[in-house]
Every structure is written in structure tokens, then in C-alpha cells.
DOLO-130790 format. One record per residue (C-alpha): residue in one letter; x, y, z. Coordinates in steps of 0.25 Angstrom, whole numbers, padded with zeros to 4 digits. Layout:
BEGIN
<node res="A" c1="X" c2="Y" c3="Z"/>
...
//
This chain:
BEGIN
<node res="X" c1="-0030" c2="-0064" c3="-0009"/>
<node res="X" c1="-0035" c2="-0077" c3="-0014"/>
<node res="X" c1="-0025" c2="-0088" c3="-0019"/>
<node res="X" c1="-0029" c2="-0086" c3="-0032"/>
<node res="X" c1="-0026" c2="-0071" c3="-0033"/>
<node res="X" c1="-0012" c2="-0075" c3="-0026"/>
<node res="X" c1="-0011" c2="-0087" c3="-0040"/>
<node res="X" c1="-0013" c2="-0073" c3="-0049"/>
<node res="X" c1="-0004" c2="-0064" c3="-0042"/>
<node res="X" c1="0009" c2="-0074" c3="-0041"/>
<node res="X" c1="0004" c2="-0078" c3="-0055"/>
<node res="X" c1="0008" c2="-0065" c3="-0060"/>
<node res="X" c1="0021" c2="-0066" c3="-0062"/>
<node res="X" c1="0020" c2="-0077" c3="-0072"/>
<node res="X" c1="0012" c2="-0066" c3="-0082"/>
<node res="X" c1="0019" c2="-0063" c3="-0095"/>
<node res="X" c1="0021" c2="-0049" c3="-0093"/>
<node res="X" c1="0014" c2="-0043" c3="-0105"/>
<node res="X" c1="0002" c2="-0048" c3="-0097"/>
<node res="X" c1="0004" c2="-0042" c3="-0086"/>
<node res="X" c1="0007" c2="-0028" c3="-0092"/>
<node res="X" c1="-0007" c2="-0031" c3="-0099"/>
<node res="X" c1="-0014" c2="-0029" c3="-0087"/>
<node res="X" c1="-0005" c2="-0020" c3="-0081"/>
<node res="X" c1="-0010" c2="-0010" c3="-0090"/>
<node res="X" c1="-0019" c2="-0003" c3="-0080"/>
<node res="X" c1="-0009" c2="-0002" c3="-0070"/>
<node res="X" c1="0003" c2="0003" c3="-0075"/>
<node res="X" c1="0005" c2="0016" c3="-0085"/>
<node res="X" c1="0015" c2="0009" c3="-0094"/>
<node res="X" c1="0030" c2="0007" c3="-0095"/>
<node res="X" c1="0032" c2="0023" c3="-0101"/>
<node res="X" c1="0032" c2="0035" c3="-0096"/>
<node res="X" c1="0022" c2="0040" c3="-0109"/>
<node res="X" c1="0011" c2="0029" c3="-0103"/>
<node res="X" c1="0012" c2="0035" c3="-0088"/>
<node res="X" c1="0009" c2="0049" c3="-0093"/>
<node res="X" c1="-0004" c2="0042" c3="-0103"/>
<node res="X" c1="-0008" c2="0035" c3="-0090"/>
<node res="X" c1="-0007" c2="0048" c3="-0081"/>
<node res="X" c1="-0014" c2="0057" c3="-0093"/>
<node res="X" c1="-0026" c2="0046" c3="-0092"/>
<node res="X" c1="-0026" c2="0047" c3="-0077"/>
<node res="X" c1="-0026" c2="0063" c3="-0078"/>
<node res="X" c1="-0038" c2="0063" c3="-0087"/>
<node res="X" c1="-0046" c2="0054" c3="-0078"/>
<node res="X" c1="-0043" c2="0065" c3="-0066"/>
<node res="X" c1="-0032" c2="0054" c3="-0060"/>
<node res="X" c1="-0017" c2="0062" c3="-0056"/>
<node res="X" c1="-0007" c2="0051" c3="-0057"/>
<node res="X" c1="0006" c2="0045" c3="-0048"/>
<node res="X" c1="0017" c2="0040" c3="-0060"/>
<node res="X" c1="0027" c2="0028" c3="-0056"/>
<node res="X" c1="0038" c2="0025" c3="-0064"/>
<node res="X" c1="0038" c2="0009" c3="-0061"/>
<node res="X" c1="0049" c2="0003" c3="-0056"/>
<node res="X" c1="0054" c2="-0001" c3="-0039"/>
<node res="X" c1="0065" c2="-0008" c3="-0032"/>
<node res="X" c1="0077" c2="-0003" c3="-0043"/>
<node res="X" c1="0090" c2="-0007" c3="-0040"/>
<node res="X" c1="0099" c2="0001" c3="-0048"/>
<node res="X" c1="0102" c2="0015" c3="-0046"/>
<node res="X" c1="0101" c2="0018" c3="-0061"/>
<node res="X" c1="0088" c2="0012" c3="-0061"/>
<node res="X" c1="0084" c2="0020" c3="-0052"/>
<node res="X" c1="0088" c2="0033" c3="-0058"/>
<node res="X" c1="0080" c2="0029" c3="-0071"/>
<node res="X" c1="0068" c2="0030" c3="-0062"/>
<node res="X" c1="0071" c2="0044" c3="-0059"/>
<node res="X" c1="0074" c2="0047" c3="-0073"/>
<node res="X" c1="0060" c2="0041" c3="-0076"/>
<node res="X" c1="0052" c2="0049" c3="-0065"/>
<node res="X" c1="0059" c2="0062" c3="-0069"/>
<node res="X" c1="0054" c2="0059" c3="-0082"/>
<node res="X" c1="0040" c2="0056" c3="-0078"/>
<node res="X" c1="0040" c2="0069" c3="-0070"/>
<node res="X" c1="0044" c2="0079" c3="-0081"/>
<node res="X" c1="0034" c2="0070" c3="-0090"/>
<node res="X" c1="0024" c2="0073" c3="-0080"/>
<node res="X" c1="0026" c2="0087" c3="-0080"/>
<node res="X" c1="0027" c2="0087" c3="-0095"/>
<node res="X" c1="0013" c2="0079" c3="-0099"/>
<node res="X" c1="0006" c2="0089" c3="-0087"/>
<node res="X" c1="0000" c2="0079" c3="-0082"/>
<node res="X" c1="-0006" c2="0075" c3="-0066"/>
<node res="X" c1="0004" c2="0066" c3="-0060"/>
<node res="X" c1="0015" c2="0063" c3="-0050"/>
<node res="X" c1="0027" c2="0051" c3="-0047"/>
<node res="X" c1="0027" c2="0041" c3="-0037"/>
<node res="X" c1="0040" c2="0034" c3="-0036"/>
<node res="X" c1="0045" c2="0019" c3="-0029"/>
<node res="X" c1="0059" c2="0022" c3="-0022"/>
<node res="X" c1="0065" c2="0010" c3="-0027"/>
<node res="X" c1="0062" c2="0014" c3="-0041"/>
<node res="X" c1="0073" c2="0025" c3="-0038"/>
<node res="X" c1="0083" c2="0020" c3="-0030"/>
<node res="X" c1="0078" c2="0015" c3="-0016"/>
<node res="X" c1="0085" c2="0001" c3="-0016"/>
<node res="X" c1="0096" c2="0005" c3="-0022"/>
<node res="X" c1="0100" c2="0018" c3="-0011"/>
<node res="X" c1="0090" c2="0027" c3="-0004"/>
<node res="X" c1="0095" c2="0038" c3="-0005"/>
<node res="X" c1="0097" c2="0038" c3="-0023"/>
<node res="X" c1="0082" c2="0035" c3="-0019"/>
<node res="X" c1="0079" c2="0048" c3="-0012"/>
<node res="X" c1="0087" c2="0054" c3="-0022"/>
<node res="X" c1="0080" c2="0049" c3="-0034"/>
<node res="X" c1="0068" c2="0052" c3="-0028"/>
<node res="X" c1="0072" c2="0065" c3="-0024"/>
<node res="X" c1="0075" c2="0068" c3="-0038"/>
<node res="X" c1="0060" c2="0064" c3="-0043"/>
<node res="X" c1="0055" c2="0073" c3="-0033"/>
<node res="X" c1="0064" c2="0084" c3="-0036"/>
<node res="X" c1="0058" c2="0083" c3="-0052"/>
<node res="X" c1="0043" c2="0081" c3="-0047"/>
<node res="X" c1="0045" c2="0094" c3="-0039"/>
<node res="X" c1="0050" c2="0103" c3="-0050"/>
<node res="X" c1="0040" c2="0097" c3="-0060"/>
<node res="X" c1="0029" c2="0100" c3="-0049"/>
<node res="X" c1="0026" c2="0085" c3="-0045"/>
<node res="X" c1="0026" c2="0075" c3="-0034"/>
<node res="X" c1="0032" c2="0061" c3="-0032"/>
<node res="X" c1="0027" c2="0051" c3="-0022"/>
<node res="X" c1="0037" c2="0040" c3="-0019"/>
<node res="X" c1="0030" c2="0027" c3="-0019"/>
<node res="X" c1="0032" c2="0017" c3="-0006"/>
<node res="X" c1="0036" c2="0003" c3="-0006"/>
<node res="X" c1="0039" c2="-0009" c3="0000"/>
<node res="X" c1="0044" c2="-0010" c3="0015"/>
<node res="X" c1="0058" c2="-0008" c3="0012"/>
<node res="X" c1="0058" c2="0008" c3="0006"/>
<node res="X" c1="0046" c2="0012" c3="0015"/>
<node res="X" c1="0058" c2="0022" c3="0024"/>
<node res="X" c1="0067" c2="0024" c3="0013"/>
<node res="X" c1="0055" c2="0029" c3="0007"/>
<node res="X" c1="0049" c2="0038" c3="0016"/>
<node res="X" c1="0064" c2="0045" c3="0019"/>
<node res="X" c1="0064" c2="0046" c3="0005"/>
<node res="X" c1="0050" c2="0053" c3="0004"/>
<node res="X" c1="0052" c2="0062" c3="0016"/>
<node res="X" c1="0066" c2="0066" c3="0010"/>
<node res="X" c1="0062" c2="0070" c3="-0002"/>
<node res="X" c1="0047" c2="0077" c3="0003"/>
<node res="X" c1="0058" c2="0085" c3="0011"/>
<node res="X" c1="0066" c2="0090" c3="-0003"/>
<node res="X" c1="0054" c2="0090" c3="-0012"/>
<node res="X" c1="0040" c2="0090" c3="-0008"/>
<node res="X" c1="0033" c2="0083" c3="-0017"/>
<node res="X" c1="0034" c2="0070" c3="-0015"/>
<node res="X" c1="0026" c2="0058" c3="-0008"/>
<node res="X" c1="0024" c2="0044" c3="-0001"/>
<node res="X" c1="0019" c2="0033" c3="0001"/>
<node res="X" c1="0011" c2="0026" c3="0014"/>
<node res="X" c1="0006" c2="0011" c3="0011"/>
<node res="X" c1="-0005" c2="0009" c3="0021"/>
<node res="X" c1="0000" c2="-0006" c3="0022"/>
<node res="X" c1="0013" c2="-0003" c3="0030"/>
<node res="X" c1="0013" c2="-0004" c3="0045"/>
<node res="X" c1="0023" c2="0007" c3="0044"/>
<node res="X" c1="0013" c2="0016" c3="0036"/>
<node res="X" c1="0005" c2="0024" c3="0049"/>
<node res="X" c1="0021" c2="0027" c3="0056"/>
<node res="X" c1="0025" c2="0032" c3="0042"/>
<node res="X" c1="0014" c2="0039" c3="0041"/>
<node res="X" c1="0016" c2="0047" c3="0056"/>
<node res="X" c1="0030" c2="0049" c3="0051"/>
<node res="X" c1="0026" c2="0057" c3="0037"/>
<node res="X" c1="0015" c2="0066" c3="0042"/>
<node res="X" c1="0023" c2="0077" c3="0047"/>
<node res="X" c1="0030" c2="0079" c3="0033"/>
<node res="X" c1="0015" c2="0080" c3="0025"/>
<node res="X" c1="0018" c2="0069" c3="0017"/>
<node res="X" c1="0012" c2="0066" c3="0004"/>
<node res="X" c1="0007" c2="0050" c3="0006"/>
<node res="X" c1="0001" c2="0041" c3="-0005"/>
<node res="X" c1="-0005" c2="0030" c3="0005"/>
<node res="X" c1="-0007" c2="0017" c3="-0004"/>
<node res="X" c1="-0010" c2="0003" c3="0003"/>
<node res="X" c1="0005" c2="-0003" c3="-0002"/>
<node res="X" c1="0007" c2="-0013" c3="-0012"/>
<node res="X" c1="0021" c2="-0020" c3="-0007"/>
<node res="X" c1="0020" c2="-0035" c3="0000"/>
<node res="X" c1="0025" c2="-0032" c3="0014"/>
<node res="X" c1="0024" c2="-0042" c3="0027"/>
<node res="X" c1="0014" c2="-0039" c3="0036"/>
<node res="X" c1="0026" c2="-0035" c3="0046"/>
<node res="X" c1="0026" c2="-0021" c3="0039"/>
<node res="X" c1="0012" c2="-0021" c3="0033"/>
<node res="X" c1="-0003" c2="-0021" c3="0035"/>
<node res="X" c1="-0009" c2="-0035" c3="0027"/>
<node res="X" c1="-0023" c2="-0032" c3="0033"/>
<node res="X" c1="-0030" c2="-0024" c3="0021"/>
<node res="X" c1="-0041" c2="-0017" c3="0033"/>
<node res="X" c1="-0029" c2="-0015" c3="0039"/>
<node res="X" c1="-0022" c2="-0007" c3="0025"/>
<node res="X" c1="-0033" c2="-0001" c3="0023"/>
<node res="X" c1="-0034" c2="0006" c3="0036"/>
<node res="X" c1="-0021" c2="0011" c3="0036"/>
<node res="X" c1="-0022" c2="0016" c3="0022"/>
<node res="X" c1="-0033" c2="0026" c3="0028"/>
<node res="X" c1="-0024" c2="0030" c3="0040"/>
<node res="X" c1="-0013" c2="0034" c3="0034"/>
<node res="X" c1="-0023" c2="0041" c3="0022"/>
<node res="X" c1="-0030" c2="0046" c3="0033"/>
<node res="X" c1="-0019" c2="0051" c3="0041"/>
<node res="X" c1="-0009" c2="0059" c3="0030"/>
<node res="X" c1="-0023" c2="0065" c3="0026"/>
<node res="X" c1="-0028" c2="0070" c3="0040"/>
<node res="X" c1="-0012" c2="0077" c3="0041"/>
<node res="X" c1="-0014" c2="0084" c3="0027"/>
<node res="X" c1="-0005" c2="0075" c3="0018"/>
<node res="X" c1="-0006" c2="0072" c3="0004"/>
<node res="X" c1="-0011" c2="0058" c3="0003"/>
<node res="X" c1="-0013" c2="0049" c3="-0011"/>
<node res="X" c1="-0023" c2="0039" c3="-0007"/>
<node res="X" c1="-0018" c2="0028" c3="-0014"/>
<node res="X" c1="-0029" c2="0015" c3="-0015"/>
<node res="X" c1="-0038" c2="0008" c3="-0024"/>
<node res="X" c1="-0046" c2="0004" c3="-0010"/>
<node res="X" c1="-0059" c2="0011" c3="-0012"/>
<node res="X" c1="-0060" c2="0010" c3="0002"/>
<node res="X" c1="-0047" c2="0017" c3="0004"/>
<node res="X" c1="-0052" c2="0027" c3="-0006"/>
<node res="X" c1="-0064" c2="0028" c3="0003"/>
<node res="X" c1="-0056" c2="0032" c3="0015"/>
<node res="X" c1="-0047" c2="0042" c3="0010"/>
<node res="X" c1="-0059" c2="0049" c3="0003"/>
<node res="X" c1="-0066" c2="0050" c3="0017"/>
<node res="X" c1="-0053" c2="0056" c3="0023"/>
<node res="X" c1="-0053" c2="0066" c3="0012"/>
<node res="X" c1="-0066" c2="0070" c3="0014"/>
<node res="X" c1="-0065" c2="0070" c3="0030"/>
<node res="X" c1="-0052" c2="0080" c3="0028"/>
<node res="X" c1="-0058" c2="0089" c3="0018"/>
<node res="X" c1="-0048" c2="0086" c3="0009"/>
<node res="X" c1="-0044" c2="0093" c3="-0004"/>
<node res="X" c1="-0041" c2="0087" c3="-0017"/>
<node res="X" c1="-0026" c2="0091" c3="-0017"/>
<node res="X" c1="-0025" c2="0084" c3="-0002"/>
<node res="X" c1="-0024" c2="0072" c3="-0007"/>
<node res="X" c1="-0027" c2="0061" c3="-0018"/>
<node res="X" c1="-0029" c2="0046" c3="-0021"/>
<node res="X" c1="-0021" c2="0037" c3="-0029"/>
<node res="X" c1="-0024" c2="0025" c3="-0036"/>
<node res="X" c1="-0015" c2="0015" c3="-0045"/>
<node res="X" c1="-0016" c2="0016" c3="-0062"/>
<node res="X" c1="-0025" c2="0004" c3="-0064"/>
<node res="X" c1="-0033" c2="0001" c3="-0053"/>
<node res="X" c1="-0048" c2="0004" c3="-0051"/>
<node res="X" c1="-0049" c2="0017" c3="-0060"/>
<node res="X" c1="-0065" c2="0015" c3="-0054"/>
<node res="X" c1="-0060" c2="0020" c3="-0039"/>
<node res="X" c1="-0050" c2="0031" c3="-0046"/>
<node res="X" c1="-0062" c2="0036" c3="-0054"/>
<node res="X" c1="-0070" c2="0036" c3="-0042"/>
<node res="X" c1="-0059" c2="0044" c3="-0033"/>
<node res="X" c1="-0058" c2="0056" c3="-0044"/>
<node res="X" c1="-0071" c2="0057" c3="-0046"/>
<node res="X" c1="-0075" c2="0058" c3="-0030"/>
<node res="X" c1="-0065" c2="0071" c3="-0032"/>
<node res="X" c1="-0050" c2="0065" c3="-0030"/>
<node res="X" c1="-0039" c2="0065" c3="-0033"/>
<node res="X" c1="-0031" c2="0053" c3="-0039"/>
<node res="X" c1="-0019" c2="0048" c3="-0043"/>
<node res="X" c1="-0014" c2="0036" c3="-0051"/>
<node res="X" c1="-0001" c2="0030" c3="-0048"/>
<node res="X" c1="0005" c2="0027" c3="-0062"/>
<node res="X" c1="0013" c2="0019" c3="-0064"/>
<node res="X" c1="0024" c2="0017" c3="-0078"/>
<node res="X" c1="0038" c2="0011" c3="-0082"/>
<node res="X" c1="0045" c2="0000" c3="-0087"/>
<node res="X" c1="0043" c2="-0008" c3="-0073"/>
<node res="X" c1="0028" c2="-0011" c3="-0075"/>
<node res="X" c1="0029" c2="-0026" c3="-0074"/>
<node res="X" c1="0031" c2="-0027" c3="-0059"/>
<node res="X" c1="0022" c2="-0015" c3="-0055"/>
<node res="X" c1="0010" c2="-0021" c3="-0065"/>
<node res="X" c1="0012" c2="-0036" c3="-0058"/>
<node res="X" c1="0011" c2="-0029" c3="-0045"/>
<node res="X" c1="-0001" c2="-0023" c3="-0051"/>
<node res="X" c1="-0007" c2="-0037" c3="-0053"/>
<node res="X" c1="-0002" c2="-0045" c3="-0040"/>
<node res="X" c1="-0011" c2="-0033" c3="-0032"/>
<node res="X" c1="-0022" c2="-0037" c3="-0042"/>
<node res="X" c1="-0025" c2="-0051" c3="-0043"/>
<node res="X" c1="-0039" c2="-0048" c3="-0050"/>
<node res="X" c1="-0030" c2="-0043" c3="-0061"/>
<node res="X" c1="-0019" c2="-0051" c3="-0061"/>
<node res="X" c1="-0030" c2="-0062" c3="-0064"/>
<node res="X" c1="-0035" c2="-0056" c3="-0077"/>
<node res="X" c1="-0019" c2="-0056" c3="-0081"/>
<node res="X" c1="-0017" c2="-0071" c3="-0078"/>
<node res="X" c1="-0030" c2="-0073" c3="-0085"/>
<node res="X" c1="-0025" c2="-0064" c3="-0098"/>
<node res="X" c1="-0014" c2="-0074" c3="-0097"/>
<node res="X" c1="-0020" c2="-0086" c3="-0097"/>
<node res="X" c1="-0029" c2="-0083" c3="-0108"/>
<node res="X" c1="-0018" c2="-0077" c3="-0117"/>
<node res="X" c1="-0023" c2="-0061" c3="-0114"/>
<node res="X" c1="-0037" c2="-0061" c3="-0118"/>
//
């Protein structure tokens, strides 16, 4: 990253925050529940299923954390309601995981439970180091009790091929996404060769034992790979499908539906979309560019 790209990104927080949700737009569904269900409508329309977030992490608070399943129970039944093509993904610590794991497991548990009987699936996101084996006892817990539920491998942990060895008897349902979280290089691949190459193992590997995989990446040459897996496989539509994030490159997602694939985008809505939208930027430093520009120039 070049030293001006580092000025924009440690510049952000100095962005009046009206600003910020300017250019945000693209990325995040909006704070209500009403703009989610606009959002995923559009994304139906265009052929594109979609994964809903309720925004939110690292709650403290036990009531908090109940409000958030308040909020996903709401979302499901809204789901079922409107008809229309989408699933949950959920961040443990949204629902409880600093504050006890096990009000975690049960809160996930309870989400799960609704999904089940309103026919739908949640996958439970993956986070920084710290929840990475709180996080999978939670998933294998509640695949055991419910079925339909799903995790997360990030190709850039060290840990990722041994927690891979360690899901495959159970058939797991895997989104594999790059990861997002700053982590030393004690615990995670820097090199992006190196990234991406694990990114296709673990693809590669979860496909070859019949799992569900949600190839999750805006690399093209990512893209690329899994669709050469695909085709080496002979794989049906209903084996598998890639993911993308609202916002970014709708060229590549109109491309992957096109070529016959399925494809979902993870949508994102609530209250807490500040911190998700100025990560959003500091990944983004072409963007966050035209931000500090708007601002300079008053917006226009």
C-alpha cells in the first residue's frame, strides 16, 4: 500500500459522518429492516439470492445481545412474509460471545431454531483470532441440534487447513472468504500468492469431499479457480454458490450469474452502520479518496 493510501485510510476518522454514509450507500442496505428487504428484492430481480446481517459485534451487555435476536427473529419471519430469496449470517459477539459463550450458543441456537421451522439457513459469520474455537464448538453444537446452519473458513489463518481436516467428517456447509481482521503474521498468512493459494485449497478440498461451499471473493482469479473446480467435478447448481459483498464490482456479479451460477450477496442493515461502512472505506483506499476529496470540496 503506498504512503499515500496509508494518509487516506488513518484519515478517515476525521470524516464528518454524513459524508461517510454518502459513500457508504453502496455498501450497506440501510439502517431498517424495510431498506434490507428493497435491497434484497433488487438483488432477486437481477437473479442474485442474498445473505442479510443485522450490523452490530463485540456487544457487551447481555440485553443487547437479546435485542439482536429479537431483531433476527424479526428478519426471519419478514423473510418468510415478503417470499423473497434470502438467508442470515450472524457475528457471535453481536449475540453474546464476550459477554458468556454459552448465552452465545444459546442465542444462536434460538435463531437457528426460527430459521429451521420458517425453512431457512443461518451461517454464523467468523471473526478475529480470539472467537475462532468458541466459534466452531458453537457451529458443530448447533449443526448437531438443527441442520441448517453454516461456517466460515478465512483462507488467511494458518489455522485454516487443520480446521479444515477437523470439519470434513461432519459435511460442513463452509463460506471460505479471504478474512478481513488485522492479525500478526504469527497466526496469519500476509503473502497475497500465499492467500490466495490457500483460498483454492480449502475451496478445492470441501468441494472434492461433497460439501456445500459459498465461494466468497471479488478476486476474479479466485472466481477463475472455483469455476474450474466446478467444471472438473461436474458439479450441479444446488452443490455450491459464490458470494459477493452489496457494493462491490456488480460487473464480476453480473458476469458469474450469467456464466450459469449461483450467487449470493451478503446484505448488510441496522443502526451500527458507521463502523461497518468505515471499514468498508479503510479496505478501499481508491474510495475513501473520492470521500476526502467530497470533503475538501464541500460535496460536489
Amino acid at each position: 500500500m503506498s504512503v499515500f493510501d496509508q494518509l487516506v485510510k488513518h484519515g478517515l476518522p476525521l470524516i464528518p459522518k454524513p459524508i461517510v454514509g454518502y459513500f457508504a450507500r453502496p455498501y450497506v442496505a440501510g439502517a431498517a429492516l424495510d431498506d434490507a428487504v428493497a435491497t434484497i428484492r433488487t438483488l432477486n430481480a437481477e437473479g442474485a439470492m442474498a445473505t442479510v446481517d443485522v450490523l452490530g459485534e463485540e456487544v457487551v451487555e447481555r440485553a443487547k445481545a437479546e435485542t439482536a435476536v429479537d431483531e433476527y427473529t424479526r428478519l426471519l419471519e419478514r423473510i418468510a412474509a415478503e417470499g423473497i430469496d434470502a438467508n442470515v449470517s450472524i457475528k457471535p459477539t453481536l449475540v453474546g460471545l464476550k459477554v458468556d459463550e454459552n448465552l452465545c450458543a444459546a442465542n444462536v441456537d434460538t435463531i437457528a431454531a426460527r430459521a429451521a421451522s420458517l425453512g431457512n439457513f443461518l451461517r454464523i459469520d467468523m471473526e478475529d483470532r480470539t472467537t475462532t474455537d468458541a466459534t466452531l464448538r458453537i457451529y458443530r453444537a448447533t449443526l448437531a441440534a438443527r441442520g441448517n446452519v453454516g461456517a466460515v473458513l478465512q483462507a488467511y489463518m494458518r489455522r485454516t487447513a487443520a480446521d479444515l481436516r477437523q470439519l470434513l467428517p461432519i459435511r460442513p456447509n463452509v463460506r471460505v472468504c479471504k478474512g478481513i481482521y488485522r492479525e500478526p503474521r504469527t497466526v496469519a498468512w500476509k503473502d497475497f500468492d500465499t492467500i490466495r493459494a490457500n483460498f483454492i485449497y480449502a475451496v478445492d478440498t470441501l468441494l472434492e469431499a461433497g460439501c456445500y461451499v459459498g465461494i466468497a471473493t471479488h478476486d476474479p482469479y479466485l472466481v477463475a479457480a472455483g469455476m474450474r473446480t466446478i467444471d472438473r467435478l461436474g458439479l450441479e447448481r444446488h452443490q455450491y454458490e459464490f458470494q459477493m459483498l452489496l457494493g462491490v464490482d456488480r460487473e464480476l456479479r453480473r458476469i458469474i450469474i450469467d456464466a450459469g451460477h449461483r450467487l449470493r450477496v451478503y446484505v448488510p442493515y441496522g443502526r451500527d452502520w458507521y463502523p461497518y461502512s468505515m471499514r468498508r472505506l479503510r479496505e478501499n483506499p481508491t474510495v475513501a479518496q473520492h470521500v476526502l476529496r467530497a470533503m475538501v470540496r464541500g460535496g460536489d
